[in-house]
mmCIF file of the C-alpha atoms, coordinates in Angstrom:
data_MODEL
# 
_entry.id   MODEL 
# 
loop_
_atom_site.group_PDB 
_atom_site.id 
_atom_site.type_symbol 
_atom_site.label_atom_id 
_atom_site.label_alt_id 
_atom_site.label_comp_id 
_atom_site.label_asym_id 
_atom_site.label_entity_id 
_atom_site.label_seq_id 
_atom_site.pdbx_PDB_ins_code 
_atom_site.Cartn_x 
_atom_site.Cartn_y 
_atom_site.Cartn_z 
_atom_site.occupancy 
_atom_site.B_iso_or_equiv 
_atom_site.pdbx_formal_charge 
_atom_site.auth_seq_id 
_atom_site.auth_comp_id 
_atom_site.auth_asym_id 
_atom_site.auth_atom_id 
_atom_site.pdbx_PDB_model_num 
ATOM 1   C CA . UNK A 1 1   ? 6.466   -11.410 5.850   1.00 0.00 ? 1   UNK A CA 1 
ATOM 2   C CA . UNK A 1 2   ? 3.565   -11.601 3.581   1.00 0.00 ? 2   UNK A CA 1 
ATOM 3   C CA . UNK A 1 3   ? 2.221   -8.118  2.487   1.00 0.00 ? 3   UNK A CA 1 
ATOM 4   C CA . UNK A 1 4   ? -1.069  -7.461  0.920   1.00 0.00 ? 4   UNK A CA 1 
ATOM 5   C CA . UNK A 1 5   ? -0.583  -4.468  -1.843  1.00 0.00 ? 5   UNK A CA 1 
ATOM 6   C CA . UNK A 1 6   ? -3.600  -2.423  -2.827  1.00 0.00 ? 6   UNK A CA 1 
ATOM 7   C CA . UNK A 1 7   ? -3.284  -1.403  -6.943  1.00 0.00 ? 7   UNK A CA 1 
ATOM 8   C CA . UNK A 1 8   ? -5.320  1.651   -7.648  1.00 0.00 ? 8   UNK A CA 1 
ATOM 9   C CA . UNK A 1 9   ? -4.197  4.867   -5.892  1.00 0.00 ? 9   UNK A CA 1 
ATOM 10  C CA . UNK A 1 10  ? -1.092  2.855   -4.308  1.00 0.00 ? 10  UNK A CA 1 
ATOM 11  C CA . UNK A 1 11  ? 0.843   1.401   -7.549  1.00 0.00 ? 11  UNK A CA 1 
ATOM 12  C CA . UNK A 1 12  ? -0.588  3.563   -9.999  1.00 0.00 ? 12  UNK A CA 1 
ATOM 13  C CA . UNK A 1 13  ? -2.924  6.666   -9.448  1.00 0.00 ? 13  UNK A CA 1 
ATOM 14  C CA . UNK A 1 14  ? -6.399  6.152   -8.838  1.00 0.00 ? 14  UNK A CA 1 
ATOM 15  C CA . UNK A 1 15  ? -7.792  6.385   -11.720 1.00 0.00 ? 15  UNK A CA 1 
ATOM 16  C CA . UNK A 1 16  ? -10.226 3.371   -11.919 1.00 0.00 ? 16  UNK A CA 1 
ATOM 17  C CA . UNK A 1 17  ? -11.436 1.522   -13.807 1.00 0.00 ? 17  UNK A CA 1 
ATOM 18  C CA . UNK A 1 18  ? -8.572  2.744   -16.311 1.00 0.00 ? 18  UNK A CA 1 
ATOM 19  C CA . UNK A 1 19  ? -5.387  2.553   -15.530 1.00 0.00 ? 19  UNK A CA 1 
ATOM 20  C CA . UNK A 1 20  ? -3.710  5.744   -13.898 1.00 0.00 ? 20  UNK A CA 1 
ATOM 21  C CA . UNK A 1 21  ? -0.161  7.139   -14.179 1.00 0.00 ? 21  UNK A CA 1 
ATOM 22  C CA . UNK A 1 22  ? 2.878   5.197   -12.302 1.00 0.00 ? 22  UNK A CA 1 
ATOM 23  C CA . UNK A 1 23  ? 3.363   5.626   -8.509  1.00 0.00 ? 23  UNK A CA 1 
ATOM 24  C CA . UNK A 1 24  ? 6.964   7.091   -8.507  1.00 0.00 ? 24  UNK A CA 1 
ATOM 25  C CA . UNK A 1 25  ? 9.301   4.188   -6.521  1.00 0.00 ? 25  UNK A CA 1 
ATOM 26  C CA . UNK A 1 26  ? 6.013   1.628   -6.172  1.00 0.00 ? 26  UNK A CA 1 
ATOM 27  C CA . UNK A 1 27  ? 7.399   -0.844  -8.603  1.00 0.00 ? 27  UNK A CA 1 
ATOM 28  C CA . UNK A 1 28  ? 10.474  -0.526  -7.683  1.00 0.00 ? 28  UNK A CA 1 
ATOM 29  C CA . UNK A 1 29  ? 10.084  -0.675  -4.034  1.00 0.00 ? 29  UNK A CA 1 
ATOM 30  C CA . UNK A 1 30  ? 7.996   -3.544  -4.119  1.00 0.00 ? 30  UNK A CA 1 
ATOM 31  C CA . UNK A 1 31  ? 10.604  -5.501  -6.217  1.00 0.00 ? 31  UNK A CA 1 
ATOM 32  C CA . UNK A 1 32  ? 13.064  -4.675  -3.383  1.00 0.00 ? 32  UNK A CA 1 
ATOM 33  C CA . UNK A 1 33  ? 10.986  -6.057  -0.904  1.00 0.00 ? 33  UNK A CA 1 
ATOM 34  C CA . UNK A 1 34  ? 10.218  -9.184  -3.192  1.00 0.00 ? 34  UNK A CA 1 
ATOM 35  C CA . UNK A 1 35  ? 14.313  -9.680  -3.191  1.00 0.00 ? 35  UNK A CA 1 
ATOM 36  C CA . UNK A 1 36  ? 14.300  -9.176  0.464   1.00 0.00 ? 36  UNK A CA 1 
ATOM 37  C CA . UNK A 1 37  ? 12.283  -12.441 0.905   1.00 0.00 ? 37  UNK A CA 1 
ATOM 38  C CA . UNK A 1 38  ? 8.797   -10.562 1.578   1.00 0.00 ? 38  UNK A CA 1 
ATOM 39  C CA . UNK A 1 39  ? 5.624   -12.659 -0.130  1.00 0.00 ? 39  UNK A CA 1 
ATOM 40  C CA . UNK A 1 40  ? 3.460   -10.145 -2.020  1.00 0.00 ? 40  UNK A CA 1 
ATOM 41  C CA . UNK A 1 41  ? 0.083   -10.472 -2.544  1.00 0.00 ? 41  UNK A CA 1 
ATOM 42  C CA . UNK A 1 42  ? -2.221  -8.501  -4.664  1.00 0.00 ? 42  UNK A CA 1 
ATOM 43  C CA . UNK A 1 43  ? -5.428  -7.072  -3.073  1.00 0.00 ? 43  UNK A CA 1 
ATOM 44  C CA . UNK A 1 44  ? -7.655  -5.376  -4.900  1.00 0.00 ? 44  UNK A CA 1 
ATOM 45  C CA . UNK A 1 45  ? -11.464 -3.712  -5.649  1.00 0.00 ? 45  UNK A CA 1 
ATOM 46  C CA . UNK A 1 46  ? -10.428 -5.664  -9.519  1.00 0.00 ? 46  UNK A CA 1 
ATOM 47  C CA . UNK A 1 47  ? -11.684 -8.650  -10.640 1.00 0.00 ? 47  UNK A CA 1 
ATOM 48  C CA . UNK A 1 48  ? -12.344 -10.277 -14.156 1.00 0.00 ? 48  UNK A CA 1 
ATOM 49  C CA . UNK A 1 49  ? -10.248 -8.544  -16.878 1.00 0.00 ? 49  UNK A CA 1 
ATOM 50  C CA . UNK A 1 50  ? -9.447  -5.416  -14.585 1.00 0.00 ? 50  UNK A CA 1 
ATOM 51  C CA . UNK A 1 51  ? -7.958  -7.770  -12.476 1.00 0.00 ? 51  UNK A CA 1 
ATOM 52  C CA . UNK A 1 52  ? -6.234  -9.148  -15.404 1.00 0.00 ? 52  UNK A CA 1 
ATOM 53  C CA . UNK A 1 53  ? -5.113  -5.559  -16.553 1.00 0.00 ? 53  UNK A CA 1 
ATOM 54  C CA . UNK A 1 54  ? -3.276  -5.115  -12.828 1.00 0.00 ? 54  UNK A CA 1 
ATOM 55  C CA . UNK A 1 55  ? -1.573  -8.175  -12.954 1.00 0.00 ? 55  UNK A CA 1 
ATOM 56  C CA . UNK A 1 56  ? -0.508  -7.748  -16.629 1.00 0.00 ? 56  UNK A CA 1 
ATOM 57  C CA . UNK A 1 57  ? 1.115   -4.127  -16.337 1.00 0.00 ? 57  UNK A CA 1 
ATOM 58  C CA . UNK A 1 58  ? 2.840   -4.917  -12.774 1.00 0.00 ? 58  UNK A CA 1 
ATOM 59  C CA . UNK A 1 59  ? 4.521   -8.227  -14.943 1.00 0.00 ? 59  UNK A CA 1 
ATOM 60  C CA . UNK A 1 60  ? 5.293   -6.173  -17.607 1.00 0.00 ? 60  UNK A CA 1 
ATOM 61  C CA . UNK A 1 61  ? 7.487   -4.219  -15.264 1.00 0.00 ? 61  UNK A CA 1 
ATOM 62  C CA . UNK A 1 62  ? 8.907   -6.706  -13.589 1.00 0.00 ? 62  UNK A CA 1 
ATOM 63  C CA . UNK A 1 63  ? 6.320   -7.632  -10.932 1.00 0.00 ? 63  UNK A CA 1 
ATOM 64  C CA . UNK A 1 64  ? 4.595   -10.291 -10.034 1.00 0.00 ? 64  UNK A CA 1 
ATOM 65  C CA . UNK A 1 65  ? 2.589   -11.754 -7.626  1.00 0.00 ? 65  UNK A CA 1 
ATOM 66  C CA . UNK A 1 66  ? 2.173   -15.136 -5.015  1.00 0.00 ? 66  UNK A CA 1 
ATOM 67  C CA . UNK A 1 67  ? -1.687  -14.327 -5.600  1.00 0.00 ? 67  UNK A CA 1 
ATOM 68  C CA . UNK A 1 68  ? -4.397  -12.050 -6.512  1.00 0.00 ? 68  UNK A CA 1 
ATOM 69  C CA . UNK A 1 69  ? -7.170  -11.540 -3.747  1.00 0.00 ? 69  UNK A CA 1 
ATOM 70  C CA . UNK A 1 70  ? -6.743  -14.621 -2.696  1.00 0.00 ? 70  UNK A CA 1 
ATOM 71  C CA . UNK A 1 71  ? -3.700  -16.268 0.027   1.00 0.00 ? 71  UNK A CA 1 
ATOM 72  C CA . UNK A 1 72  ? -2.514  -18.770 -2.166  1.00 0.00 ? 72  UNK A CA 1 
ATOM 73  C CA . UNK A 1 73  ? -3.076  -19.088 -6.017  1.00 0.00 ? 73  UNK A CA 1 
ATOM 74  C CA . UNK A 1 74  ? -5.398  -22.075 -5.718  1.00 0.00 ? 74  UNK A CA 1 
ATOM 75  C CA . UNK A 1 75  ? -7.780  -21.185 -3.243  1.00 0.00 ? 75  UNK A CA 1 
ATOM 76  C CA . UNK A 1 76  ? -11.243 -21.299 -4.107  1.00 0.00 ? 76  UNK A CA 1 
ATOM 77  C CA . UNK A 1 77  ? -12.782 -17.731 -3.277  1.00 0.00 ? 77  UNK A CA 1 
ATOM 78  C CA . UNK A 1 78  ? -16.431 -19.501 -3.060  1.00 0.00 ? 78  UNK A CA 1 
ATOM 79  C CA . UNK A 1 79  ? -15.462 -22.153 -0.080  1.00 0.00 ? 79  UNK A CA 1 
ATOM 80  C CA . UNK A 1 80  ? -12.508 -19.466 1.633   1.00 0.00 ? 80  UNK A CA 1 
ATOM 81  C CA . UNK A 1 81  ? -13.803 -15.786 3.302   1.00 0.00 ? 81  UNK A CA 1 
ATOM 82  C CA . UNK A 1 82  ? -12.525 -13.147 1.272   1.00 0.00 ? 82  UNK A CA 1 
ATOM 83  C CA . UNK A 1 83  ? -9.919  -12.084 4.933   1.00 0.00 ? 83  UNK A CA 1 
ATOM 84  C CA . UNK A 1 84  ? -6.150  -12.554 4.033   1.00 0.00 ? 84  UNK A CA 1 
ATOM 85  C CA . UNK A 1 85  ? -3.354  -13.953 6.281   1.00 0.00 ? 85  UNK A CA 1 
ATOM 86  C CA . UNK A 1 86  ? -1.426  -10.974 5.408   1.00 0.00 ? 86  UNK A CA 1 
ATOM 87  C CA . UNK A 1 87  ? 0.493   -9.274  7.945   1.00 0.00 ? 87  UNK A CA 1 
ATOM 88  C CA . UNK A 1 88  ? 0.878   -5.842  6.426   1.00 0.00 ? 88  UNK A CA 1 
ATOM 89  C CA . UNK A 1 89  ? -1.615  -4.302  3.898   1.00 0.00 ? 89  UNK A CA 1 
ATOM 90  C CA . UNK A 1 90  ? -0.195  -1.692  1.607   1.00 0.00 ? 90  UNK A CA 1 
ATOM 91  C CA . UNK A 1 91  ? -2.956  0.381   0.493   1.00 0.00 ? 91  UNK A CA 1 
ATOM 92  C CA . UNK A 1 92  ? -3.661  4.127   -0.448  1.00 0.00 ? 92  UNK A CA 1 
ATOM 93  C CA . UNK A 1 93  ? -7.004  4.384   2.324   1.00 0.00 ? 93  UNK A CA 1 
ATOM 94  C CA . UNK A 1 94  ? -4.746  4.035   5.476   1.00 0.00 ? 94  UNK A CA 1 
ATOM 95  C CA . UNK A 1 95  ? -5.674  6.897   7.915   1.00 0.00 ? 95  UNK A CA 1 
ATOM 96  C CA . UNK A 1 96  ? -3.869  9.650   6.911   1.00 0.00 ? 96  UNK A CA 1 
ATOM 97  C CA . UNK A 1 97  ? -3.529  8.269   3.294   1.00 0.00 ? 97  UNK A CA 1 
ATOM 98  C CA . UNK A 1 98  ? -0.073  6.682   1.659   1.00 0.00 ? 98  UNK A CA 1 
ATOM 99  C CA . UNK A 1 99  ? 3.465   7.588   2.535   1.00 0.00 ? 99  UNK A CA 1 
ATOM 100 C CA . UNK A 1 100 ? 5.910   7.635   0.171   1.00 0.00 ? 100 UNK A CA 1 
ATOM 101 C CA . UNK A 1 101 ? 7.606   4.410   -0.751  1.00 0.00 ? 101 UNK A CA 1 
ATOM 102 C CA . UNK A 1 102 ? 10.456  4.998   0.543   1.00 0.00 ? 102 UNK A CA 1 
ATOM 103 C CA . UNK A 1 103 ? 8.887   5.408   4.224   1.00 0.00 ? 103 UNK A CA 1 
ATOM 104 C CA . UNK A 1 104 ? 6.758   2.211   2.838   1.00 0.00 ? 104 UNK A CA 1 
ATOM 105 C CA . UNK A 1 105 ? 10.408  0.506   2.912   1.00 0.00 ? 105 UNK A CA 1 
ATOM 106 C CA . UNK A 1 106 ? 11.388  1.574   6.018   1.00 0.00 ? 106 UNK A CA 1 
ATOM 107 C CA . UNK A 1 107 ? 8.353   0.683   7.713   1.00 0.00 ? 107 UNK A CA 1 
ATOM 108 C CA . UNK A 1 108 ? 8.381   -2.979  6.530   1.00 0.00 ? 108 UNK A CA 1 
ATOM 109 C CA . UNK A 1 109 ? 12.203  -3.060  7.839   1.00 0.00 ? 109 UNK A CA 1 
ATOM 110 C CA . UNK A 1 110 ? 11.284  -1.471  11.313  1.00 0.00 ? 110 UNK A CA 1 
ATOM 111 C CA . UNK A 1 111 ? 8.439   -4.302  11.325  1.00 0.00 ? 111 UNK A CA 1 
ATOM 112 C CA . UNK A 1 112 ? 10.708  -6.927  10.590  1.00 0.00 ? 112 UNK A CA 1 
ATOM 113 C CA . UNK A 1 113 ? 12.927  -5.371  13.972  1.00 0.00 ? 113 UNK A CA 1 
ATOM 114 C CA . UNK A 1 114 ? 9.657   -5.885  15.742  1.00 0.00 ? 114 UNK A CA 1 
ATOM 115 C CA . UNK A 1 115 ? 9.068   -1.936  15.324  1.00 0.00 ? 115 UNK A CA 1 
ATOM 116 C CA . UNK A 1 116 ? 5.728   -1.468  15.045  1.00 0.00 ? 116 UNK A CA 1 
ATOM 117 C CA . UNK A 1 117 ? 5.054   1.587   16.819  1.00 0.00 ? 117 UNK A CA 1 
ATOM 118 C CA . UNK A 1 118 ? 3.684   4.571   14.096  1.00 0.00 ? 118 UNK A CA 1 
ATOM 119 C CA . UNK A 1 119 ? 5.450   7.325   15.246  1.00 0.00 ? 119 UNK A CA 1 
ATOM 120 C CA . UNK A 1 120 ? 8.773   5.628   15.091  1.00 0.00 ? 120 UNK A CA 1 
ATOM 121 C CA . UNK A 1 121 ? 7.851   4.762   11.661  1.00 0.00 ? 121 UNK A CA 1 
ATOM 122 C CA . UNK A 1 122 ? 6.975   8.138   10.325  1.00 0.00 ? 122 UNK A CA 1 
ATOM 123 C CA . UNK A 1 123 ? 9.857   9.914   12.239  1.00 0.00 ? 123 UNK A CA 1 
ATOM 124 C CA . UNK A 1 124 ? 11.967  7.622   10.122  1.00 0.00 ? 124 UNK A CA 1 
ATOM 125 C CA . UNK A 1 125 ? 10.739  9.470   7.213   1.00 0.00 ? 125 UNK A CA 1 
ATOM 126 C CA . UNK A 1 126 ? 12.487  13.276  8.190   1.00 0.00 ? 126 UNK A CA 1 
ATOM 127 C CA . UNK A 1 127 ? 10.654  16.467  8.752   1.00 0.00 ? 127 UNK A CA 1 
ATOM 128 C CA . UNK A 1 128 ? 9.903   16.837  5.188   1.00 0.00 ? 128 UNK A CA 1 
ATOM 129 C CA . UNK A 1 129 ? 7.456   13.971  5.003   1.00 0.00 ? 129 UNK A CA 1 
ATOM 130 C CA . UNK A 1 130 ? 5.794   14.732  7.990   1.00 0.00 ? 130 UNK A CA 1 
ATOM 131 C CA . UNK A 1 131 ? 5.125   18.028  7.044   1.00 0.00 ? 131 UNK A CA 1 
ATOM 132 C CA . UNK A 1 132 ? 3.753   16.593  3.681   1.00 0.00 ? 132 UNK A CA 1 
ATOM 133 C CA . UNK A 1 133 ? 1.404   14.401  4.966   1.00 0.00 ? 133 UNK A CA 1 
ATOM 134 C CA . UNK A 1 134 ? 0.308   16.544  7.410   1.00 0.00 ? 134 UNK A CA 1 
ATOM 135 C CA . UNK A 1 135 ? -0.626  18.861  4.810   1.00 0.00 ? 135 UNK A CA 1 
ATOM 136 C CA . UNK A 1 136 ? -2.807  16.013  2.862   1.00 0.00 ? 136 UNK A CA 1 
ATOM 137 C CA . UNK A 1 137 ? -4.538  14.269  6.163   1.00 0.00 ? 137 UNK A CA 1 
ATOM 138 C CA . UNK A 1 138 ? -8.069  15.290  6.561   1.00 0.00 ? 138 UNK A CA 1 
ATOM 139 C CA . UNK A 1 139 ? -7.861  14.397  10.105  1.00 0.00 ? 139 UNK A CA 1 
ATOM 140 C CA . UNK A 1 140 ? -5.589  17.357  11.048  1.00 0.00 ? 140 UNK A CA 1 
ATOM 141 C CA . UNK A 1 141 ? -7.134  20.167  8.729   1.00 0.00 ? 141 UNK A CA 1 
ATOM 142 C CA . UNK A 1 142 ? -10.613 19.114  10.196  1.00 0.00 ? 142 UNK A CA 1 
ATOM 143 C CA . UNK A 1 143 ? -8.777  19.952  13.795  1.00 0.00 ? 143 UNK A CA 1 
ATOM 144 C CA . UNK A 1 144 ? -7.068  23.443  12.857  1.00 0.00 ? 144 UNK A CA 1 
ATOM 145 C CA . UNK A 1 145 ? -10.736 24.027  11.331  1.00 0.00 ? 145 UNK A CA 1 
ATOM 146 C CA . UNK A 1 146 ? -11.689 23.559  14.996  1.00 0.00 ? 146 UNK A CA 1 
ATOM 147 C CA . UNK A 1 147 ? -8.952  25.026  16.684  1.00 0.00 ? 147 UNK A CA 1 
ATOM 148 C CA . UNK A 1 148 ? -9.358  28.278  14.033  1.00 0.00 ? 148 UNK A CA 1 
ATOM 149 C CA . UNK A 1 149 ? -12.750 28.753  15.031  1.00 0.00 ? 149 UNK A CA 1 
ATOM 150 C CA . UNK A 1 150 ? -12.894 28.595  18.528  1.00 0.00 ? 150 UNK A CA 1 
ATOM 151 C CA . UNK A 1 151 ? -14.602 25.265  19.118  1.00 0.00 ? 151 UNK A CA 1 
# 
């Protein structure tokens, strides 16, 4: 499967254009997938030396890329659109924000089972997570604003 990876906010905090703090389990996870046969492909807001900077610390621990905002190193982003062939996009500014990596994993596994149905995936992740995210997703808080005040 080839899976488009975000960097800032998904393998390191958002803290752009500097680089934030390690994402616990990103590297790691994403070097499990790598092993598992998945393609990764970088896909980013970075260009020029920020770009640079991404690619640099995620070799430095291991990581690297088939290509950086592009589907295939040597495609020329001035004669290709900038939309990717990738079948799953990693990336912090999914509705309801990231899961952990772990529930990352599981959803790329369920995928490759054909399993593409959400709540499947996040019931795969236990009560715990759900209860974290729920905590975090703007969606639901606007709704118990609702519900709390009687519209």
């Amino acid at each position: 499967m080839i899976i488009a990876v975000d960097f800032d906010g998904t393998i390191v905090e958002h803290e752009y254009p500097r680089l934030g703090a390690p994402i616990p389990f990103a590297i790691d996870t994403l070097l499990k997938l790598q092993k598992d046969g998945h393609v990764l492909i970088l896909w980013t807001v970075r260009d020029g030396d920020l770009l640079q900077e991404a690619i640099d610390y995620c070799a430095k621990k291991g990581l690297t890329f088939f290509a950086a905002n592009k589907n295939y190193p040597e495609e020329d982003p001035t004669r290709a659109s900038r939309k990717l062939t990738a079948e799953l996009f990693i990336d912090d500014r999914n509705v309801g924000g990231l899961p952990d990596w772990g529930v990352i994993y599981n959803a790329v596994k369920a995928a490759e089972r054909g399993e593409f149905s959400f709540e499947r995936i996040m019931m795969s992740a236990g009560e715990n997570q759900q209860r974290r995210r729920r905590k975090k997703n703007f969606f639901i808080r606007l709704g118990e604003m609702f519900e709390r005040d009687g519209y």
